[in-house]
Steps between C-alpha positions, in 0.01 A plus 500: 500500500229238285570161607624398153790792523576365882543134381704618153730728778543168724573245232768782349668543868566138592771364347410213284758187496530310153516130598903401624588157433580322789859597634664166659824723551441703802697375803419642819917616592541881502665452158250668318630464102229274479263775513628716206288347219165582722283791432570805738248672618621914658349595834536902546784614727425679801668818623460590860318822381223291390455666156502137385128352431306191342112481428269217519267423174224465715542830647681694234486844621645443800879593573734208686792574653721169430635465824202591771363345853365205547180652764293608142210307409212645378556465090475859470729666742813569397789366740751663668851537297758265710864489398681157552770404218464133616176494353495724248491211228595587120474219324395154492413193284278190517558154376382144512620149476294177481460486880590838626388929506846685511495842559809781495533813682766794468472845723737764477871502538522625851210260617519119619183309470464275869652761699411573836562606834623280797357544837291373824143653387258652210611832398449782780392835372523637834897384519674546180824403648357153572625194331197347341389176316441610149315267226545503101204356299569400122209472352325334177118496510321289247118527352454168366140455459508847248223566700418877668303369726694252702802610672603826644568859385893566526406851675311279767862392602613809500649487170468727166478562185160237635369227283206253543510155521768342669460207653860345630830613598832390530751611753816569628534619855814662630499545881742679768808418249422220355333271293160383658245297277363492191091383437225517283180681616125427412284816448120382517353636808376798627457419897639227751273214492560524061871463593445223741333346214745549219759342743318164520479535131902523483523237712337274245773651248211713358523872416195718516342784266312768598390898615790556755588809757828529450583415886348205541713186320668180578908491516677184439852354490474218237754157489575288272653261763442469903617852654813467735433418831592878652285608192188298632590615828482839408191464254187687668219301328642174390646390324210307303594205240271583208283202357594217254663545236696795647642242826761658701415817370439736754383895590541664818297800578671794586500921530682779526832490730474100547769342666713418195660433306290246279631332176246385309486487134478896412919547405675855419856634499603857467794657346839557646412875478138471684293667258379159297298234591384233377212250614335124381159452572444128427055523364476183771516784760161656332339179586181298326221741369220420724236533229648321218772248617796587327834678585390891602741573259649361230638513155252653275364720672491918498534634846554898625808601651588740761815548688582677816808591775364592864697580771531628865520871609883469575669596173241727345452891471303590747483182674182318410422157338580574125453258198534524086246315267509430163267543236317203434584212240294276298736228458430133331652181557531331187574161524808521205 
């Protein structure tokens, strides 16, 4: 394929968002009538045969089962078909308000998004019978710069259809039954000592652009107020209040499995039911842009959007890691 055809195939794959004006009416609440005058946008159902697939513009001739593992990486290789109807998203929406990124997920009937297991340890494939500490990972990754060459490939996370690009996410972690934290991460490195770097720079309340390796990012709590005292107890770098004129604004650095929960300003609530969610990403979570000085993001701008459920091997078919992304989005936040 001529480069001309492969750029008409990707701009006619990614679905294109006409500017929304801002929606003030969104209330974080698990009521979610407040959500039925946003564009929907269909993610393919799964069936635990795996006869279910997506494709990636960037790699068009290559079949993806919706549902797969999360151990895949090289952008070629097709991943391994995983069942798990907690992931298994179908639809979803984005929206904005003056201040804030809100994003909705639905998976199937039978699934609940957040589930997991309860138990002393990490999963143990040797001992099936053992109670385990599963995690849940909602996921919204965001290329702000519209830039290739910053940020990471989705399939260098493990996740598919891939895209280029992406330089921040925002996340919800679910841990051994419950609720656990929800942060922002920085994608700009590619080793440690880049990393050690970009955290000085968050520190300073700046957020970094550039070539990243998907594995290597910064992963931060953000407050708009002083954490609780068990939270700052708890915190494992930090907490750190950011410079004038963000006082008694903090982040705390954190990972995978920290010793939650942590509050900060990331909200969601889910549906009586289980299988809706919705989350608030406030854009003062995203930072300052290092380079230019202003919000990382903000109204007026076009960003890409992907969205993704991960989970533990406790609920799936067979019992591996298993996550669902979306297609990406080119969505704009118009200012009106």
């Amino acid at each position: 394929m001529n480069l001309r055809n492969r750029i008409l195939l990707i701009y006619s794959v990614i679905h294109f968002v006409k500017p929304d004006p801002i929606n003030r009416n969104i209330i974080i609440d698990g009521n979610f009538d407040d959500w039925l005058d946003v564009p929907s946008y269909n993610d393919p159902k799964d069936d635990i045969n795996g006869t279910v697939y997506q494709t990636s513009p960037w790699f068009p001739s290559i079949k993806i089962p919706d549902c797969h593992d999360a151990d895949t990486r090289i952008p070629t290789d097709i991943p391994k078909h995983i069942y798990n109807p907690n992931v298994n998203i179908i639809e979803f929406k984005i929206a904005h308000d003056d201040t804030s990124l809100y994003i909705y997920y639905r998976v199937v009937d039978d699934g609940v998004i957040g589930k997991t297991s309860v138990g002393p340890g990490e999963f143990n494939r040797n001992d099936l019978s053992e109670p385990s500490a599963g995690r849940y990972y909602v996921i919204t990754t965001v290329n702000i710069d519209m830039n290739d060459t910053t940020g990471y490939w989705l399939n260098g996370g493990g996740y598919y259809p891939t895209a280029p690009g992406f330089d921040a996410n925002v996340e919800i972690e679910f841990y051994n039954g419950s609720y656990n934290q929800g942060y922002y991460l920085d994608h700009a490195a590619n080793n440690i000592d880049e990393t050690r770097h970009i955290r000085e720079e968050n520190i300073q309340n700046k957020f970094t652009f550039g070539p990243a390796y998907y594995d290597y990012y910064t992963e931060y709590v953000y407050w708009k107020q002083k954490p609780t005292p068990d939270e700052i107890k708890r915190c494992l770098d930090g907490p750190y209040e950011l410079p004038a004129s963000y006082d008694n604004h903090y982040i705390c650095f954190s990972q995978d499995c920290a010793p939650g929960p942590f509050n900060g300003i990331i909200t969601y609530a889910r549906s009586s039911k289980g299988n809706e969610l919705e989350m608030r990403a406030p854009f003062l979570g995203f930072l300052i842009n290092k380079d230019t000085g202003l919000s990382t993001l903000q109204l007026g701008m076009t960003v890409n959007i992907s969205l993704s459920a991960e989970t533990t091997p406790e609920y799936s078919t067979p019992q591996e890691w298993c996550s669902d992304t979306t297609a990406t989005i080119q969505y704009t936040l118009s200012e009106r």
